[in-house]
C-alpha positions, 0 to 999 in steps of 0.5 A: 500500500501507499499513500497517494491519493485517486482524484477524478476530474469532472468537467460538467457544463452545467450544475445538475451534470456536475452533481450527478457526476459527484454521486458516481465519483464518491465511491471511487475517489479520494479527491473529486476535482470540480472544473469550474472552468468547464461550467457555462458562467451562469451555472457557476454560482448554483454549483457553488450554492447547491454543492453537496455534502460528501465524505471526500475531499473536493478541489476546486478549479478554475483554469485559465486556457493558457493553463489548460482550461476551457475558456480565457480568464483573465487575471480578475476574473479569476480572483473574483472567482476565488473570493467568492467561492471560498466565501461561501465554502467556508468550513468545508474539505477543499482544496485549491488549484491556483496558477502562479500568478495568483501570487498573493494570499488568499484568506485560505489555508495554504496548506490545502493549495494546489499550485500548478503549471501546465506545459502542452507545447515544448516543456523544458527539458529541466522543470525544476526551476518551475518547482522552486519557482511553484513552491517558493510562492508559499505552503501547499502542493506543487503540480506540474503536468508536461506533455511528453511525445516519447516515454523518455520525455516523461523524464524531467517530470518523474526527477521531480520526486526526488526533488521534492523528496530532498525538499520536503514538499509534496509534488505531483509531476505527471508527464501528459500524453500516452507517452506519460501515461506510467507516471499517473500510474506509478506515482503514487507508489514513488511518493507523488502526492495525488493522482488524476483519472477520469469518471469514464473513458470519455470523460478524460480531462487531460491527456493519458488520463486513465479511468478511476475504476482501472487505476484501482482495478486494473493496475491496483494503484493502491497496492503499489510500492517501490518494490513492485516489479514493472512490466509494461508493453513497449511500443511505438503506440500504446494506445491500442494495447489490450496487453496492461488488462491481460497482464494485471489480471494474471498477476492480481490472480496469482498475487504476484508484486508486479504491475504492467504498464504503457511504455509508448517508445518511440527512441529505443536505443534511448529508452534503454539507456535512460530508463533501463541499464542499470548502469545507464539510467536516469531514474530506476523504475525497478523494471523486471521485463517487458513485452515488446511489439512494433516497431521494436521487435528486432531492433531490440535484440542490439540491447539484449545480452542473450536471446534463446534459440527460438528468437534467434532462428526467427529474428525478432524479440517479443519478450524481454526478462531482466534478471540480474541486470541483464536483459535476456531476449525470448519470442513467443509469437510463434507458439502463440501463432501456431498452436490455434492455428492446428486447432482450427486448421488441423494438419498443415503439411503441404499446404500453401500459406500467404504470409503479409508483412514482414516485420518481427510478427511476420518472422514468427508465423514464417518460422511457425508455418514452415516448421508445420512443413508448409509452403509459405510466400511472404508478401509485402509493400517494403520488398527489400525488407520481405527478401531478407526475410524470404532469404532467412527461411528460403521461401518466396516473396513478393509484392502484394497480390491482385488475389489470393486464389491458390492459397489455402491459408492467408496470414494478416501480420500487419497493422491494417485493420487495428483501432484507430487510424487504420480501422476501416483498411483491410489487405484483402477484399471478399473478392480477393479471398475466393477459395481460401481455406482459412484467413488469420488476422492478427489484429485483436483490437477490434476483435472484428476487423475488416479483413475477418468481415471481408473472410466471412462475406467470401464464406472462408474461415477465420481466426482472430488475433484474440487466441495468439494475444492470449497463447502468447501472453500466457508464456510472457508470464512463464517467463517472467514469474516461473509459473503457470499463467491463469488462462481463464483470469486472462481471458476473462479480462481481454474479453471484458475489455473488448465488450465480448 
């Protein structure tokens, strides 16, 4: 256990939308931030008057849009707000958010102030500067949030604990954006005096902000310490990644000390360095292994010290163990990949297998399958990079097909299809997968993608990335731990957060 505090941020438009949202925090929050700054003007004082009485802590915001906030307030306004408010909440458990020009007392307890700073653009490389400047303005709490594009930008913020520790004072530094999304979830195990979420998904009033009821649920906040080994899934986007629920639920169920988190990486080699050799990094986060996935899955071998004989036959890392401080190198796509495959397939001897892509995932399935004693051509846009990878397993290769007539098998190892950007992109139309036996799409997320609609419509069968999720992260597990993983935990939390 430790002692931070969960604090969900609510910004409602008007009183009755904020009151109601108060009722659904309460159960979950030790602090409920009302925004102020999001409420329509003429709501302000009622939410002000009607306010309800709760057994937690409120902390008041009014937040100019330089600073983040959702209309421009210029200096006096913003002070008439405060008399007012604090006026009429006399007496009450608050606490308040102020920027640092608000940079005389108020008749308030500074004990219970909140000074923040914002930065959404460019922050500086060193914000303890802004610390000294934030805590030099009087008693209370220092805030500073700063976007941070690639985890190693997450830095600067994360040093602010130990500073604060040295200073005494309480801090909460929060790296903004995907990239930052682990400082909200292991601060409070590191001393960070409070963290944010959101009341839902939706709701999220900053950047990363994850939901309350996943905080504690998903990645038991609450329960984390110093001594908590980190797992997390390094990736070049992380936004997807069903992989956090999948874990944690395998670590909540077996009562393993570990928690696994986002590490949205975009400069490997500096992630390694700042972040993970122990004789190199910057701040010790107690890492004990990550999961590792595109675009990263053969440039990490280059920091490894060892890989096992599956890695090295196929290329491509998808699991990382740190022991001892080195960093050993393992794949487990290709068990993963396989094993469902036999299970719906059956034999694949002989048979022809079209194979997209020709990353680190690719690699697995062409070693998989050609081990299986089948006929596999790798198709993708980037030809040079499938050459290497047809030359490794002495396969063939080529450009994307017109169709795949002829193939008994087709294979989905790129990104085409995965939430988001590419959702409604597919590597083959109905038309396309006349005659095929089988179409294996390894997007996960969504569960139906276009290419697995597109499968049915031509009336092939279809096997979704789900079951290879699962396989592969049920070994991960074994590696890390030494133990068997609960497979039905596993399950259970994958499909609860793909609403299956």
């Amino acid at each position: 256990m430790n002692n931070g505090k969960i604090c969900i941020s609510i910004c409602s438009r008007t009183a009755d939308e904020l009151f109601a949202r108060i009722a659904r925090a309460e159960s979950l929050a030790d602090v409920i931030e009302l925004r102020f700054d999001c409420l329509n003007p003429d709501q302000i004082e009622p939410a002000i008057a009607d306010l309800p009485e709760i057994d937690k802590t409120y902390l008041l915001t009014y937040r100019p849009s330089e600073q983040g906030g959702m209309r421009v307030l210029p200096l006096n306004a913003r002070l008439m707000f405060w008399q007012k408010a604090l006026a009429s909440l006399a007496g009450r458990d608050i606490l308040i958010d102020l920027e640092a020009d608000i940079n005389f007392p108020l008749r308030f307890d500074e004990s219970k102030v909140i000074r923040s700073a914002h930065f959404f653009n460019d922050p500086p490389s060193d914000l303890r500067p802004t610390f000294f400047d934030l805590a030099d303005l009087g008693e209370g709490v220092v805030k500073i949030a700063a976007a941070a594009n690639d985890i190693t930008g997450a830095i600067p913020a994360w040093k602010l604990l130990g500073t604060a520790e040295k200073e005494e004072r309480y801090v909460m530094p929060i790296a903004m954006g995907e990239a930052g999304k682990w400082t909200r979830i292991l601060g409070p195990a590191h001393g960070a005096f409070m963290t944010y979420a959101a009341l839902d998904e939706a709701d999220s009033t900053a950047p990363g902000q994850t939901t309350a009821a996943d905080l504690l649920d998903v990645f038991r906040v609450k329960e984390l310490s110093r001594e908590t080994k980190v797992h997390g899934i390094v990736a070049g986007d992380t936004s997807y990644s069903i992989s956090p629920w999948m874990h944690n639920a395998a670590f909540k169920a077996t009562g393993e000390d570990r928690v696994f988190v986002p590490l949205q990486v975009e400069d490997l080699d500096a992630f390694i360095k700042r972040m993970v050799r122990p004789e190199t990094h910057e701040v010790d986060l107690n890492f004990a292994g990550f999961a590792v996935t595109n675009p990263h899955k053969q440039a990490i071998i280059a920091h490894l010290d060892e890989i096992d004989e599956t890695a090295k036959m196929i290329g491509a890392v998808n699991t990382v163990k740190i022991e001892g401080g080195k960093l050993f190198g393992y794949n487990t796509d290709a068990a993963g990949f396989i094993n469902p495959l036999k299970d719906r397939y059956g034999d694949l001897s002989g048979s022809k297998g079209a194979v997209v892509g020709a990353g680190g995932a690719a690699r697995a399935c062409v070693y998989s399958l050609t081990k299986e004693g089948a006929e596999v051509t790798v198709f993708a846009r980037d030809i040079k990079k499938a050459e290497v990878l047809a030359e490794n397993f002495d396969i063939r290769t080529e450009t994307l097909p017109h169709n795949f007539h002829g193939f008994d098998i087709v294979v989905n190892c790129t990104p085409l299809g995965t939430k988001g950007d590419t959702e409604d992109k597919t590597i083959a139309t109905a038309d396309k997968l006349a005659g095929v036996k089988l179409v294996y799409d390894l997007v996960y997320n969504p569960i139906e993608t276009k290419l697995i609609n597109e499968a049915k419509q031509a009336g092939v069968k279809t096997l979704g990335g789900l079951e290879m999720l699962i396989g592969q992260g049920a070994e991960q597990f074994r590696i890390w731990t030494g133990n068997e993983a609960p497979l039905d935990a596993m399950t259970a939390a994958v499909k609860k957060k793909l609403n299956l």
